[in-house]
C-alpha positions as CSV (number, residue, x, y, z in Angstrom):
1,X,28.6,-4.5,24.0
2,X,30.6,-1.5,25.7
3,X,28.2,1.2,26.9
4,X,27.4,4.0,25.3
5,X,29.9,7.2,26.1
6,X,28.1,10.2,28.1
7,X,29.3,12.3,25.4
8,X,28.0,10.3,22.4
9,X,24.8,10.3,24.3
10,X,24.0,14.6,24.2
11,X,24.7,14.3,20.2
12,X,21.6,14.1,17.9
13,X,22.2,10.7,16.0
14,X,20.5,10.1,12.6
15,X,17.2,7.4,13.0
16,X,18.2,3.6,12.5
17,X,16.6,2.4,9.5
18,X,15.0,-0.6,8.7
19,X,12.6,0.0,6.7
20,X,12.8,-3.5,4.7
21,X,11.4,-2.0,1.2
22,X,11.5,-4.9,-1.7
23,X,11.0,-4.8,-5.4
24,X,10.3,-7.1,-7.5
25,X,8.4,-8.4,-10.7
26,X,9.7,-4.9,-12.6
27,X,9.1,-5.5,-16.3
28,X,8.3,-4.1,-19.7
29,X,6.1,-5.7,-22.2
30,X,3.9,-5.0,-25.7
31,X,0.6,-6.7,-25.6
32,X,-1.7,-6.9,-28.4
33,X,-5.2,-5.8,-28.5
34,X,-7.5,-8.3,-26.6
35,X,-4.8,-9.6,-24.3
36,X,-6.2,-10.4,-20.9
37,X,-4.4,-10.8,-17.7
38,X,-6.5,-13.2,-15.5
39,X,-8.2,-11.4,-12.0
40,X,-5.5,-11.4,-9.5
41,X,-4.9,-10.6,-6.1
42,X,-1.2,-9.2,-4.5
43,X,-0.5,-8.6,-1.5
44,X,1.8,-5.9,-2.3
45,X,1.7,-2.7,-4.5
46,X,1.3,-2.5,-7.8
47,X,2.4,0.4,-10.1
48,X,1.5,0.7,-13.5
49,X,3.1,2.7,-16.1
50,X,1.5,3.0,-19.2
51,X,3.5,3.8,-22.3
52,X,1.5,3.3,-25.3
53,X,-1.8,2.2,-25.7
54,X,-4.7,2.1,-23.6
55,X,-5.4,-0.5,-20.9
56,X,-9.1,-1.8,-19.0
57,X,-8.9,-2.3,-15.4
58,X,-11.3,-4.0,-13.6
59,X,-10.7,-3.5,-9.9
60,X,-13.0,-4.2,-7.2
61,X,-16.1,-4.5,-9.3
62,X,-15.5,-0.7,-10.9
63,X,-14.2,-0.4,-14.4
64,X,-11.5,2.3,-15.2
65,X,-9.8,2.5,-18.7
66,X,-6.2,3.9,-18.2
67,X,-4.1,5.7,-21.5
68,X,-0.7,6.4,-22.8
69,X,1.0,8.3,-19.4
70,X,-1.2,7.2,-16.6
71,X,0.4,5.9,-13.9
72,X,-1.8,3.5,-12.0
73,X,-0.8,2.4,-8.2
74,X,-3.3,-0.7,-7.0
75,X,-2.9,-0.9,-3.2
76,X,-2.9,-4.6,-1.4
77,X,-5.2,-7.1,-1.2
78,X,-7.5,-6.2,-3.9
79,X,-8.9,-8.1,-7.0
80,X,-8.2,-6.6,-10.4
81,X,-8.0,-8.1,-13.9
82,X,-6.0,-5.9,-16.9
83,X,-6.9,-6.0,-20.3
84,X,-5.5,-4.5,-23.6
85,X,-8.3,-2.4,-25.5
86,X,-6.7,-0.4,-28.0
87,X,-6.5,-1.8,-31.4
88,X,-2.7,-0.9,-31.8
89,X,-1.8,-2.7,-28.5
90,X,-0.1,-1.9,-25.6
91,X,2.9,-1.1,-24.0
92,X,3.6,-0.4,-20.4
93,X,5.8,-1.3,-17.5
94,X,4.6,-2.9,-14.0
95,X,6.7,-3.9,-11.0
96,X,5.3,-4.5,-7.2
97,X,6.9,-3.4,-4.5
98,X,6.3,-4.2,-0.8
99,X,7.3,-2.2,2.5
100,X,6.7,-2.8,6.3
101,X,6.7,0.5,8.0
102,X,2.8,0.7,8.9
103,X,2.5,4.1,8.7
104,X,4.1,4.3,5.1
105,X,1.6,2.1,3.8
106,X,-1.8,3.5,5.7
107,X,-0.3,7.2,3.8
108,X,-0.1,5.6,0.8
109,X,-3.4,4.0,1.0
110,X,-5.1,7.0,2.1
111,X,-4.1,9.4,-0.2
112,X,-2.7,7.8,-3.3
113,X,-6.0,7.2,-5.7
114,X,-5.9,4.0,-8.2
115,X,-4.9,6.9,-10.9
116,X,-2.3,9.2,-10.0
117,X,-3.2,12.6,-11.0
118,X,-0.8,15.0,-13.0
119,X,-2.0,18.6,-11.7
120,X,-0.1,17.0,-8.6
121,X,3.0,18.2,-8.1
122,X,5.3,15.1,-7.3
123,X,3.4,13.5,-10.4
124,X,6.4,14.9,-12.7
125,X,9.1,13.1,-10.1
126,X,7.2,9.9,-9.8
127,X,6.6,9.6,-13.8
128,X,10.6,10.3,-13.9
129,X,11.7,7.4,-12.0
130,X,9.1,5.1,-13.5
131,X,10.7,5.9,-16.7
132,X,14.7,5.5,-15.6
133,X,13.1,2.0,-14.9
134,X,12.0,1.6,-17.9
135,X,15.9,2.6,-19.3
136,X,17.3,0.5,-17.0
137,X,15.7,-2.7,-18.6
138,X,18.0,-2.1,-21.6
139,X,20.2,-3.5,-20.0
140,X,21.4,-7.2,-20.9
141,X,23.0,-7.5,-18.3
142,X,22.7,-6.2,-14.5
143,X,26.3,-5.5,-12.6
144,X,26.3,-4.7,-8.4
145,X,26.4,-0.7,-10.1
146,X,23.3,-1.4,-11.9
147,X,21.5,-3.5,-8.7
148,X,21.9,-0.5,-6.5
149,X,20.5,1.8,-9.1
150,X,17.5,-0.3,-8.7
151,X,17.3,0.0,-4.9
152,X,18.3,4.0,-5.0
153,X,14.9,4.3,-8.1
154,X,12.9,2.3,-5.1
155,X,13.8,4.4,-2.6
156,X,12.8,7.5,-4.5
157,X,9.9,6.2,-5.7
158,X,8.5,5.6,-2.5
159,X,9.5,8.9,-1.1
160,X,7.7,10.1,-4.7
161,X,4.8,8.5,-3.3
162,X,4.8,10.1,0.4
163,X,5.5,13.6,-0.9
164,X,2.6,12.9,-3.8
165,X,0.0,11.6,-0.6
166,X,0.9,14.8,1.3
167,X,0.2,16.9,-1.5
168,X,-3.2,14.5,-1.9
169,X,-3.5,15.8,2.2
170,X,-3.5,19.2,1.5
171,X,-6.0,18.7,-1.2
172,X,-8.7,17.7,1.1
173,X,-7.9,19.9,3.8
174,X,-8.8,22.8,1.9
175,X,-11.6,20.9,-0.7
176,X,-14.8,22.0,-0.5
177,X,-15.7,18.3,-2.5
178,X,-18.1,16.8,0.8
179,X,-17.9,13.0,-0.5
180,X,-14.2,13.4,-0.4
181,X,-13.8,15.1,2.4
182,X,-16.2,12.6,4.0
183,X,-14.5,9.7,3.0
184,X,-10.9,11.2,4.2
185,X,-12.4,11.4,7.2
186,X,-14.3,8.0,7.2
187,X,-10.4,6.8,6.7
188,X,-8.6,8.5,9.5
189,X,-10.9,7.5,11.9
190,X,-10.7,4.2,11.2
191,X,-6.5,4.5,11.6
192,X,-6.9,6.1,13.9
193,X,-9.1,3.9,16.0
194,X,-7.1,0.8,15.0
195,X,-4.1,3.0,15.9
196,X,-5.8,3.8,19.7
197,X,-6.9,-0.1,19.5
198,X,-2.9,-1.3,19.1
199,X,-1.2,0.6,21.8
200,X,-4.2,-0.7,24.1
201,X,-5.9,-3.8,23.4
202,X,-8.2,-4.5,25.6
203,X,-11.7,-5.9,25.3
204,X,-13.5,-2.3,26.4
205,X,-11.6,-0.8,23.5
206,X,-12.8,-3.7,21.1
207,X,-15.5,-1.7,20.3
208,X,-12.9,0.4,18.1
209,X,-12.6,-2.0,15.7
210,X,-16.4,-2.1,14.7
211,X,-17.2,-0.1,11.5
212,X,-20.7,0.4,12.8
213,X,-18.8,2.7,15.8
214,X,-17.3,4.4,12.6
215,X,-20.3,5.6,11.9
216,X,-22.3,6.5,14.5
217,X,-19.8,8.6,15.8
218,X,-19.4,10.4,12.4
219,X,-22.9,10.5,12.8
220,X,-24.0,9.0,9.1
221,X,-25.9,6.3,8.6
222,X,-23.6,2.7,7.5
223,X,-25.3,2.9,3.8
224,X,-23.9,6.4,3.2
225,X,-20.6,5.5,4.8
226,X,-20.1,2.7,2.5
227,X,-21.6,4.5,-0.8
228,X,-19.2,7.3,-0.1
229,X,-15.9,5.2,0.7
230,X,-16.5,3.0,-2.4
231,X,-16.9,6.0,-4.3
232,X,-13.3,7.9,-3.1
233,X,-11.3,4.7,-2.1
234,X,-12.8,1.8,-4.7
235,X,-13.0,-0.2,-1.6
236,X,-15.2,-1.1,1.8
237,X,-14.4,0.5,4.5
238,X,-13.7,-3.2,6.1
239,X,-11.2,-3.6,3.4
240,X,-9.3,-0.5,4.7
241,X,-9.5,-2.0,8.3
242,X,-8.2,-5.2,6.9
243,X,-5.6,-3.5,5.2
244,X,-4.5,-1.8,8.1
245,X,-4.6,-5.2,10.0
246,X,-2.5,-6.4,7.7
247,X,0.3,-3.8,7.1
248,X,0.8,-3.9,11.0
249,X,1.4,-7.7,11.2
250,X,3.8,-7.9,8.9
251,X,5.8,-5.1,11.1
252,X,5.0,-7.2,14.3
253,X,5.9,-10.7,13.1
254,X,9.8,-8.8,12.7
255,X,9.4,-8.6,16.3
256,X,11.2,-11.7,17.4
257,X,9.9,-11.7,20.8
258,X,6.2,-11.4,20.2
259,X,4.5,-14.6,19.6
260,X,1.7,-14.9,16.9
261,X,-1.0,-15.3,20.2
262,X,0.5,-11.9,21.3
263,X,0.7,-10.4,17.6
264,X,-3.2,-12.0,17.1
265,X,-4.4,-10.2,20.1
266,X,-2.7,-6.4,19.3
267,X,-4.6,-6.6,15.9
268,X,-7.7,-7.3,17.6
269,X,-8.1,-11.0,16.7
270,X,-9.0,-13.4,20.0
271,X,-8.1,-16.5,18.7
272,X,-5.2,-17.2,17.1
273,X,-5.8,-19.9,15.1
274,X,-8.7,-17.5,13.3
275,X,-5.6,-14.8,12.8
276,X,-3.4,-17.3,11.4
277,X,-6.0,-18.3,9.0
278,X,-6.7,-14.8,7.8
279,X,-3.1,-13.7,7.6
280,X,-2.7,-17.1,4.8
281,X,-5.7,-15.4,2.9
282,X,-3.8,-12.2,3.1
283,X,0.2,-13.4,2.3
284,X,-0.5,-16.9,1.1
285,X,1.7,-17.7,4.0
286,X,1.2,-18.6,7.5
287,X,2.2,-16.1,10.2
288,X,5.4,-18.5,11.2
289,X,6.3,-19.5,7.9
290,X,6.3,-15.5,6.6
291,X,8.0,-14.9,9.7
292,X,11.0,-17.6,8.8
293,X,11.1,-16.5,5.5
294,X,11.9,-13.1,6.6
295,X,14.7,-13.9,9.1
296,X,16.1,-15.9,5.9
297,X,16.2,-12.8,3.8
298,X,18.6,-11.1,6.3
């Protein structure tokens, strides 16, 4: 490759991008009342749109009954079960959507609650391209026009979602609401230990990783940290950490030149036939297999 000109070098060049974002499983349907979709797992996210009718979710042992508007985003690797309850039935829209950049998803996860909420201000934008989805399944037929239209609706929908979290930020930074302020912080201390844990993996900074450390040095007792983080986030504060674990796999196995030992041991995981093991329970595929998969995409 011919090197790069002195001159192209002083100019300010847009970022490369590859931020690998994937939809799939986008789909309207009517249920009737008493229709049950069996507890499930994805290890992707979910967003629900619902158009009529109301709708019981089940999700990590909590109950929530969504109506006719809600938009409903289930974050990865939890177990939820959907159910129609209103006598009339149901109709919404669902489609998952996946994407590798680490710090989108830990933004996401942090800030974007199980139910959206309208006094939000991107709520408007994000209920508008859920609903040129919705339009866009009139169509019998899907031409290269219509396929792109689908990416450009993903694309805006996830920027929907990152201007929607930052919004969510601001919230808390000015909240006077302690459990949710609490449990924010709960959250960025564990990202941002992982985080400090990543660039240095070593076994003195192990002790990062341990959501006992979480706690002492928020000074709270491990009962109140998981009371208040269950209430906010629906989830254990281990869950989180496993999210996180996760989400930065799946950008590492990309990385062609690190092995799965070397990818095992940034994540803090010493063996790596354990890591290999846990990333099957997370993906349903083993590091090298998700890893070939990918590279076959491209």
């Amino acid at each position: 490759m011919n090197e790069k000109p002195k001159w192209l070098e002083k100019l300010v060049n847009l970022p490369d991008v590859n931020a690998n974002i994937k939809l799939f499983g986008g789909h309207k349907q009517y249920v009737p009342y008493g229709w049950i979709a069996e507890r499930e797992t994805h290890f992707v996210f979910e967003v629900m749109f619902i158009l009529e009718g109301k709708q019981q979710t089940v999700f990590e042992g909590r109950t929530y009954i969504f109506s006719t508007g809600d938009i409903v985003l289930i974050p990865p690797g939890n177990s939820h079960e959907n159910s129609c309850v209103s006598e009339e039935g149901m109709e919404y829209f669902c489609a998952h959507f996946d994407i590798d950049d680490p710090m989108v998803q830990q933004s996401l996860l942090m800030y974007c609650s199980i139910l959206l909420q309208p006094d939000n201000p991107e709520y408007r934008t994000i209920q508008e391209i859920l609903t040129s989805y919705v339009n866009l399944l009139d169509y019998s037929k899907f031409t290269i026009k219509e396929k792109l239209m689908v990416e450009r609706l993903l694309i805006e929908l996830v920027m929907g979602l990152l201007e929607y979290a930052e919004q969510e930020q601001i919230k808390v930074e000015h909240s006077d609401n302690t459990s949710l302020v609490l449990a924010k912080s709960i959250a960025d201390t564990i990202q941002l230990n992982f985080r400090a844990f990543t660039e240095r993996p070593t076994d003195e900074n192990r002790l990062l990783l341990s959501i006992d450390y979480v706690a002492d040095s928020l000074n709270i007792s491990k009962s109140t940290m998981l009371k208040v983080f269950k209430k906010v986030y629906s989830i254990s504060p281990k869950k989180y950490l496993d999210q996180l674990k996760y989400n930065e796999a799946k950008f590492l196995l990309h990385q062609p030149k690190l092995s799965v030992g070397e990818i095992a041991e940034v994540i803090g995981y010493q063996n790596a036939s354990h890591f290999s093991r846990q990333f099957k329970q997370w993906s349903h595929y083993s590091p090298i297999d998700y890893r070939k998969n990918k590279e076959n995409e491209h």
